[in-house]
MDTraj code that builds the backbone (N, CA, C; nanometers):
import mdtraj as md
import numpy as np

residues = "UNK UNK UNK UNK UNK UNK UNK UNK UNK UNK UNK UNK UNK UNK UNK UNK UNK UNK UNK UNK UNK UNK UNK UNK UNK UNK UNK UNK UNK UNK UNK UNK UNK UNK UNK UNK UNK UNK UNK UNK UNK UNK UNK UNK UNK UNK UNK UNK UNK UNK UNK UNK UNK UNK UNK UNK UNK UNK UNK UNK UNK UNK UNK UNK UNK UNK UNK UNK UNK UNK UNK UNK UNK UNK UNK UNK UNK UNK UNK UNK UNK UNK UNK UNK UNK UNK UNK UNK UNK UNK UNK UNK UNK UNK UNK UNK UNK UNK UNK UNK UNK UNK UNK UNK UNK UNK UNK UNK UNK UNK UNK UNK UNK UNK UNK UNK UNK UNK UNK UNK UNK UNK UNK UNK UNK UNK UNK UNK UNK UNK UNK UNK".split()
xyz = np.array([
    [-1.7266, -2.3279, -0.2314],
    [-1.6194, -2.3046, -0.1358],
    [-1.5723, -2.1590, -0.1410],
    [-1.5502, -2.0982, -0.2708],
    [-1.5187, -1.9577, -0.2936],
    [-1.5967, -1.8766, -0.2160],
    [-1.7222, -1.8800, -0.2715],
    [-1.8491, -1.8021, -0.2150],
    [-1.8329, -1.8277, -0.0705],
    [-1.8288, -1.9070, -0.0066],
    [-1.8160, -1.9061, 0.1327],
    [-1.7323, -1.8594, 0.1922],
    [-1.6067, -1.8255, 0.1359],
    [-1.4853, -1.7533, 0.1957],
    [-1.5124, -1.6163, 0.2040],
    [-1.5615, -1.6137, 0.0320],
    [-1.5781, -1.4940, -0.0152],
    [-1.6732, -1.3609, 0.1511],
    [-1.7885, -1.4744, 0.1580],
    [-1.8782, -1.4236, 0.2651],
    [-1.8199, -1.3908, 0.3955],
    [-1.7533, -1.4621, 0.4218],
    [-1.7041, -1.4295, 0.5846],
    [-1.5928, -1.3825, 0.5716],
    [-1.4973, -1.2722, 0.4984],
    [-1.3566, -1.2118, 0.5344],
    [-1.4098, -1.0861, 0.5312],
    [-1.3384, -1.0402, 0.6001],
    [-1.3503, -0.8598, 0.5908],
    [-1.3766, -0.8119, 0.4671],
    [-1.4736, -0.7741, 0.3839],
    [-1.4325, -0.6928, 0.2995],
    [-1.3996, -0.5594, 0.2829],
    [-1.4338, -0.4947, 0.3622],
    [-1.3775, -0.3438, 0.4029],
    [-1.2554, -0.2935, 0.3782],
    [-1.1301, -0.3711, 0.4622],
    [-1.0021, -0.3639, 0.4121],
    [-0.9863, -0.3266, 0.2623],
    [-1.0419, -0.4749, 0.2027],
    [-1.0205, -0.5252, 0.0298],
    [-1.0655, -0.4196, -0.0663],
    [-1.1986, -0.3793, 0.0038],
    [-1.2558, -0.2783, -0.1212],
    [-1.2125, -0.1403, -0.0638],
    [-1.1297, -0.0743, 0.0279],
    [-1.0101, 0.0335, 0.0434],
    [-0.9396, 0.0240, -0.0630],
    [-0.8434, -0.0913, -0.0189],
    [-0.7125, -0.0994, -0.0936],
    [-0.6981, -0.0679, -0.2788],
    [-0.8454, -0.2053, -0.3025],
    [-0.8952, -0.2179, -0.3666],
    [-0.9311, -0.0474, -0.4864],
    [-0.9829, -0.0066, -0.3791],
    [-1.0149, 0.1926, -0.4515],
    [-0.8974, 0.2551, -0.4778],
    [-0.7876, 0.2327, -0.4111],
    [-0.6768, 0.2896, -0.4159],
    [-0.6259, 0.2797, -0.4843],
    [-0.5881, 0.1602, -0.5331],
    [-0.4932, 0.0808, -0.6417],
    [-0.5922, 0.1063, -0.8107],
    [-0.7079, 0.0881, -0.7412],
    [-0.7824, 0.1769, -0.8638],
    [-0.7420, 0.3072, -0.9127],
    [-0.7553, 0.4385, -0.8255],
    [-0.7385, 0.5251, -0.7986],
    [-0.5939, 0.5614, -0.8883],
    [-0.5091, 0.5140, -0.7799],
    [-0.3500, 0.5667, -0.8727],
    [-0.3209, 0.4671, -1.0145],
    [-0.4134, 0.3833, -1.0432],
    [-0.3937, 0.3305, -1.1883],
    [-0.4943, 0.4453, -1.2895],
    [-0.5995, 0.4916, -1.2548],
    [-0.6801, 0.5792, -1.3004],
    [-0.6114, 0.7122, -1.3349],
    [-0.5412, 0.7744, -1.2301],
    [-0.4729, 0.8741, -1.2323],
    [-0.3260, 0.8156, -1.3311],
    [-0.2535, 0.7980, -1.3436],
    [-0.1611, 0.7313, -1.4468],
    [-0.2444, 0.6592, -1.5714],
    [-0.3186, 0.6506, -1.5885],
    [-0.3801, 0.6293, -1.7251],
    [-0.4270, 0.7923, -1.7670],
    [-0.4766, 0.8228, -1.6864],
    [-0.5207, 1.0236, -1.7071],
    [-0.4024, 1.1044, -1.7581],
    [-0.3025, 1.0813, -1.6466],
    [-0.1706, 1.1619, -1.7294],
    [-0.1111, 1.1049, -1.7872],
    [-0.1144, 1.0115, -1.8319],
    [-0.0481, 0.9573, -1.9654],
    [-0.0671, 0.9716, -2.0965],
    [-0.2404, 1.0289, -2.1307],
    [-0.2735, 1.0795, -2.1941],
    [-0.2619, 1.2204, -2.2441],
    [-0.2298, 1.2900, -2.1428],
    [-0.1952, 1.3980, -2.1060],
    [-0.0232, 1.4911, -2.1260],
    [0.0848, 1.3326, -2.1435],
    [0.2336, 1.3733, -2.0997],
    [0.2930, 1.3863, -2.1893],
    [0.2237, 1.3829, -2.3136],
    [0.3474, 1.4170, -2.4358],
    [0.4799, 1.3545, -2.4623],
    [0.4270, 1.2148, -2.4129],
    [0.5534, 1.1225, -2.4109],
    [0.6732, 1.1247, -2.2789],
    [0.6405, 1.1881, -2.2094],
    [0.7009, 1.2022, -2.0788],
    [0.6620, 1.1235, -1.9824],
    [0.7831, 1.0691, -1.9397],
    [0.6933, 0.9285, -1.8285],
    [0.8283, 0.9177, -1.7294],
    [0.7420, 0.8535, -1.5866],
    [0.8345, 0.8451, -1.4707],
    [0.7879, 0.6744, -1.4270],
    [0.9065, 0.6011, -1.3985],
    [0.8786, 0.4632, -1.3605],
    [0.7798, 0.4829, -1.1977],
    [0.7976, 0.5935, -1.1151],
    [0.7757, 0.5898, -1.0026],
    [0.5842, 0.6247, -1.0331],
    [0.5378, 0.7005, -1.0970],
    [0.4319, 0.7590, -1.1733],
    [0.3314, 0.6691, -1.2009],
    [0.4690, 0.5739, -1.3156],
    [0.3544, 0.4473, -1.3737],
    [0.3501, 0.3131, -1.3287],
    [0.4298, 0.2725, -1.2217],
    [0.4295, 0.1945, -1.1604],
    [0.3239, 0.2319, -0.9637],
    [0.2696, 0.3446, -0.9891],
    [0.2196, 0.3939, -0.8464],
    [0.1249, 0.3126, -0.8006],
    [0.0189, 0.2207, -0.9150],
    [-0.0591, 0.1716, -0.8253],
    [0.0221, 0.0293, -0.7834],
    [0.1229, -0.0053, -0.7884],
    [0.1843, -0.1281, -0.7016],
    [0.2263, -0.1483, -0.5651],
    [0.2174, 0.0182, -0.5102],
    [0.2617, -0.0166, -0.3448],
    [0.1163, 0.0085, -0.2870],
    [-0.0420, 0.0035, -0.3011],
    [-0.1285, -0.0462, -0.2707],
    [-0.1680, -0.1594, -0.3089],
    [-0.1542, -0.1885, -0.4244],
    [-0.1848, -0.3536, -0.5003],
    [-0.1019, -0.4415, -0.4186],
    [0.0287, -0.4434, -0.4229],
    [0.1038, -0.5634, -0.3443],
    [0.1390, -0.5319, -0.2084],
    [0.1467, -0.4108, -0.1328],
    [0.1590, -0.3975, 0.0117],
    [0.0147, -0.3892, 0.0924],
    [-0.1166, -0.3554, 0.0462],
    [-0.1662, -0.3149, 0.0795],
    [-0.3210, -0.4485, 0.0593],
    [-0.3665, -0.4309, -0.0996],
    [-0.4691, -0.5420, -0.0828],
    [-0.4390, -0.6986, -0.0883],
    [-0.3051, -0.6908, -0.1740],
    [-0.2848, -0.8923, -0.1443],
    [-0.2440, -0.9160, 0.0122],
    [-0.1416, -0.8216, 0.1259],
    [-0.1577, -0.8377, 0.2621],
    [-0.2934, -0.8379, 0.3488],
    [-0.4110, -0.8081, 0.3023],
    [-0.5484, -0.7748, 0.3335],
    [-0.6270, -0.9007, 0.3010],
    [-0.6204, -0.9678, 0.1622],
    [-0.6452, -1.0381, 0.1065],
    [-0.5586, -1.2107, 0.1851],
    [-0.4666, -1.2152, 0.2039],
    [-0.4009, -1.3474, 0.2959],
    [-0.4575, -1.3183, 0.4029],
    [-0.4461, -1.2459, 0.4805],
    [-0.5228, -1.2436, 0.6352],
    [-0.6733, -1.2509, 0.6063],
    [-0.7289, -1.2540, 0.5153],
    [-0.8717, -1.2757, 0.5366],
    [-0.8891, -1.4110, 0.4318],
    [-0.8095, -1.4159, 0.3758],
    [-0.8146, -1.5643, 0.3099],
    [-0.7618, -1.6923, 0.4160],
    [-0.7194, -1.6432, 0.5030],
    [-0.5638, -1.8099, 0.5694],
    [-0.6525, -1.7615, 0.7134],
    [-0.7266, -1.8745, 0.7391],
    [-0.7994, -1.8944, 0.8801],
    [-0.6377, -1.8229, 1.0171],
    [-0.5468, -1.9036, 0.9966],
    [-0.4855, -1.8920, 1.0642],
    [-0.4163, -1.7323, 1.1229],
    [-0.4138, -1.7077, 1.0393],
    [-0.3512, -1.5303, 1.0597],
    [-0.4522, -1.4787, 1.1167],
    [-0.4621, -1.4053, 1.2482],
    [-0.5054, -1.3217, 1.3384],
    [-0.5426, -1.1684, 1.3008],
    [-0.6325, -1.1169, 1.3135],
    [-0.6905, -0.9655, 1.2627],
    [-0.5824, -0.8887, 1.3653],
    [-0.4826, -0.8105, 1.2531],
    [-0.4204, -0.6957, 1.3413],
    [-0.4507, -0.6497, 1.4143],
    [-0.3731, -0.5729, 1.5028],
    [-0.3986, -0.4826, 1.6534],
    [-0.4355, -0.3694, 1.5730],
    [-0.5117, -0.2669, 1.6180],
    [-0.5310, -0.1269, 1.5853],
    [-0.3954, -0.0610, 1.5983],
    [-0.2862, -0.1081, 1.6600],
    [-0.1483, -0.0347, 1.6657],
    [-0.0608, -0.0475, 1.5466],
    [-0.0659, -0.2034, 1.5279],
    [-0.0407, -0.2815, 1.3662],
    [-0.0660, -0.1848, 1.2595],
    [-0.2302, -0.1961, 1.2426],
    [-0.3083, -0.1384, 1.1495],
    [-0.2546, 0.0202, 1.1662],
    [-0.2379, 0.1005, 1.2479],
    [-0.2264, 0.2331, 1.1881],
    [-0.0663, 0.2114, 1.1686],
    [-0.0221, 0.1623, 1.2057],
    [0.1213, 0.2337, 1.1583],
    [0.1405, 0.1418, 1.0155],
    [0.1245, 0.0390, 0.9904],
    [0.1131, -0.0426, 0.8544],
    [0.0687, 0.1010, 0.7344],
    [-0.0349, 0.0990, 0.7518],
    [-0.1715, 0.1935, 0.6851],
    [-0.0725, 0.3223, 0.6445],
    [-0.0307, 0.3736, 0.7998],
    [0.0629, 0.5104, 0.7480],
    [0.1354, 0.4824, 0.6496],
    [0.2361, 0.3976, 0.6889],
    [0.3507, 0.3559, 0.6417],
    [0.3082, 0.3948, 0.4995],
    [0.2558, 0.2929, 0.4388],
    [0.1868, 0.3070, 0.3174],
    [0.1390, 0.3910, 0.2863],
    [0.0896, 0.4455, 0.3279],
    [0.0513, 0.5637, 0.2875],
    [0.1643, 0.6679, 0.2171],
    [0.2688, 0.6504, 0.3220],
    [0.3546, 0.7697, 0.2838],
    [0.4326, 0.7337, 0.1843],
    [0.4647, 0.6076, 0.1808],
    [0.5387, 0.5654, 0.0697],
    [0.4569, 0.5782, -0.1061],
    [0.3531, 0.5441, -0.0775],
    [0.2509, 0.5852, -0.2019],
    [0.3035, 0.6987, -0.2652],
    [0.2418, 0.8709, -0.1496],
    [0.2354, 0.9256, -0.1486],
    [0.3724, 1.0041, -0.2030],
    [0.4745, 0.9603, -0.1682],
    [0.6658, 0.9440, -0.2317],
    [0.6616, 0.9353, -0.3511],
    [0.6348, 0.8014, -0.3713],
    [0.5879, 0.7652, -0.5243],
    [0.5390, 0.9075, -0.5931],
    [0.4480, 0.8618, -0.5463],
    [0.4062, 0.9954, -0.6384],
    [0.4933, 1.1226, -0.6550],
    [0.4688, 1.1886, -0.5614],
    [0.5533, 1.2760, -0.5444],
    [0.6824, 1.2873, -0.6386],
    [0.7646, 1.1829, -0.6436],
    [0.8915, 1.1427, -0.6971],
    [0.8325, 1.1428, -0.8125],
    [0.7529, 1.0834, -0.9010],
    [0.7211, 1.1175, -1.0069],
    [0.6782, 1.1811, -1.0825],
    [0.5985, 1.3316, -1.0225],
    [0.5764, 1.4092, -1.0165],
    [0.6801, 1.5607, -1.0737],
    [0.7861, 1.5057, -0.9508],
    [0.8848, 1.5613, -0.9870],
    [1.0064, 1.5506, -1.0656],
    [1.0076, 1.4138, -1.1086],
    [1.1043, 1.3596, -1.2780],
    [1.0375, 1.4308, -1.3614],
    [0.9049, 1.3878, -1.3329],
    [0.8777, 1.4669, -1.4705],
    [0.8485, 1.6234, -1.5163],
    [0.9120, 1.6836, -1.4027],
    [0.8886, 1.8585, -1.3874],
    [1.0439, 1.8578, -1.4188],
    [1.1230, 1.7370, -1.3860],
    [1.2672, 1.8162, -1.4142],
    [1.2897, 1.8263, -1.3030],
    [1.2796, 1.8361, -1.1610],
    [1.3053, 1.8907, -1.0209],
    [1.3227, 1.7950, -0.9559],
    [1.3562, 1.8505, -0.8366],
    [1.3474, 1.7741, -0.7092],
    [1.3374, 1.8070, -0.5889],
    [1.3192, 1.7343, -0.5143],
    [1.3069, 1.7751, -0.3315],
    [1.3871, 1.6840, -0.2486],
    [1.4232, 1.7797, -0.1780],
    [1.5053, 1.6948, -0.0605],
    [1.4503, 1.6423, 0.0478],
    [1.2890, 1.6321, 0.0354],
    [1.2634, 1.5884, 0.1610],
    [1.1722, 1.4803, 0.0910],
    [1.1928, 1.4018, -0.0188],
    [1.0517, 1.2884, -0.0696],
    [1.1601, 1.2006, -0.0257],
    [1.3015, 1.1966, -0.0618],
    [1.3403, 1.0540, 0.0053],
    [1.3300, 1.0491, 0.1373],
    [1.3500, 1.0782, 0.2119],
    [1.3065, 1.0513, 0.3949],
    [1.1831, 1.0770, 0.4169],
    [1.0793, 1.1168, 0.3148],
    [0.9219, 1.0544, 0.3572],
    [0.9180, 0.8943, 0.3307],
    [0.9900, 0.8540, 0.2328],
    [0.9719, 0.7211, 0.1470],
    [1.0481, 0.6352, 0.2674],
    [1.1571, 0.6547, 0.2958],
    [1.2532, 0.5571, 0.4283],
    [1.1253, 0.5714, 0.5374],
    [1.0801, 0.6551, 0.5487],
    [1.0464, 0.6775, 0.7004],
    [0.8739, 0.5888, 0.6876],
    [0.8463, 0.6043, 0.5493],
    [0.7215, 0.4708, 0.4634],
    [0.7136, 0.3336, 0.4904],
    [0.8461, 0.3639, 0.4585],
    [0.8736, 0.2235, 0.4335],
    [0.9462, 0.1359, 0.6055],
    [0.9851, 0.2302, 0.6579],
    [1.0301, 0.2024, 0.8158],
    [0.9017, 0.1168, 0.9014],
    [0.8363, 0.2539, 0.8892],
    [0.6666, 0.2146, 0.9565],
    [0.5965, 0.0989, 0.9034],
    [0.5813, 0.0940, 0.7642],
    [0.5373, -0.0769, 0.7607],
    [0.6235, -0.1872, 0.8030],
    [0.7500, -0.1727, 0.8174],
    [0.8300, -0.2818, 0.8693],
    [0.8090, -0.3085, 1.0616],
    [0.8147, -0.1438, 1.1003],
    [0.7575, -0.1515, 1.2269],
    [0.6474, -0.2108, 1.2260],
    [0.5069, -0.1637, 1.1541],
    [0.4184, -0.2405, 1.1701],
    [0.3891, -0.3782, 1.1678],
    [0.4896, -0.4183, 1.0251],
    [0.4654, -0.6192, 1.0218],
    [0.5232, -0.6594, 1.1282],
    [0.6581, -0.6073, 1.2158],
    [0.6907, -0.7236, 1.3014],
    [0.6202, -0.6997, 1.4095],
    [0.5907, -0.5761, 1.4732],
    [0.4246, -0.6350, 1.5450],
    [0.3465, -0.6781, 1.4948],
    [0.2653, -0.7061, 1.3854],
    [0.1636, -0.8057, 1.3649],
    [0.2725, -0.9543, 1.3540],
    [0.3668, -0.9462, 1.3892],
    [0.4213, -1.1353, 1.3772],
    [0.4571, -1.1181, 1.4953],
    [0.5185, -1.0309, 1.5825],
    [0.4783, -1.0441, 1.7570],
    [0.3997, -1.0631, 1.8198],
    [0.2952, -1.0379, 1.7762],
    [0.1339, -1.0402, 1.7922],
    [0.0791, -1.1778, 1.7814],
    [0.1397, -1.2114, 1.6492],
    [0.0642, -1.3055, 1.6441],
    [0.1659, -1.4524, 1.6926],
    [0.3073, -1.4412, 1.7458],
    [0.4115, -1.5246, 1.7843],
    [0.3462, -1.5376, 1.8933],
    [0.3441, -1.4268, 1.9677],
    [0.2510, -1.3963, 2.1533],
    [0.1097, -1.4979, 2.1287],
    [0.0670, -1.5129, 2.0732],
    [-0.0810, -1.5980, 2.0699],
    [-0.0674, -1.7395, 2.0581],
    [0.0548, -1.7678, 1.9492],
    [0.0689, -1.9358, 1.9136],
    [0.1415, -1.9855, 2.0346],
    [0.2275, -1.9195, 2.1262],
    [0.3089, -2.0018, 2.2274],
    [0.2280, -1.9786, 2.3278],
])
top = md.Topology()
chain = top.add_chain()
for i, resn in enumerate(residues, 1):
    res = top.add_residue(resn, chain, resSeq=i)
    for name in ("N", "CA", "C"):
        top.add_atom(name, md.element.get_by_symbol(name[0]), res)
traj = md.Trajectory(xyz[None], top)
């Protein structure tokens, strides 16, 4: 039954997300080695806004027959979204641990986190518009 699911969902999405969440766990295992005991929650917690926004949302839509493959309008602004919020993350941790800051990582992170919210309620408009 696995194997058969396994075969027919997108995997493309999965093994993205999948690299990513690799990626910023790779990079936080690198500088950690590296930090001389210096650590930022935003830093070492970075690969969680691809792991839980990004491949388990990828992972239900290609697991649950029922959920509908996003619009390409969905998908990029979702994708951004995330993106930028990642990219915050980082950033923000980056800069705890320099001691500094910027005034412009929190309104990349709102404006992250805006766009995936824009994006999910079109994909549940989307997919409300189809069931009625």
């Amino acid at each position: 039954m696995i194997l058969f699911i396994l075969e027919h969902i997108n995997k493309k999405r999965l093994i993205i997300y999948g690299a990513i969440t690799l990626f910023c766990l790779v990079l936080f295992i690198v500088y950690s080695i590296f930090s001389h005991g210096v650590y930022s929650n935003y830093m070492t917690f970075l690969f969680a806004w691809p792991l839980l926004l990004g491949f388990v949302p990828a992972l239900l839509i290609a697991l649950i027959p029922a959920l509908c493959e996003p619009s390409h309008l969905t998908k990029a602004l979702y994708h951004a979204g995330l993106a930028s919020a990642t990219v915050s993350s980082l950033l923000r941790g980056i800069f705890e641990i320099a001691g500094t800051s910027s005034p412009l990582q929190m309104p990349l992170m709102y404006f992250g986190i805006g766009m995936m919210i824009v994006g999910a309620i079109t994909y549940i408009y989307s997919n409300l518009r189809l069931t009625l």
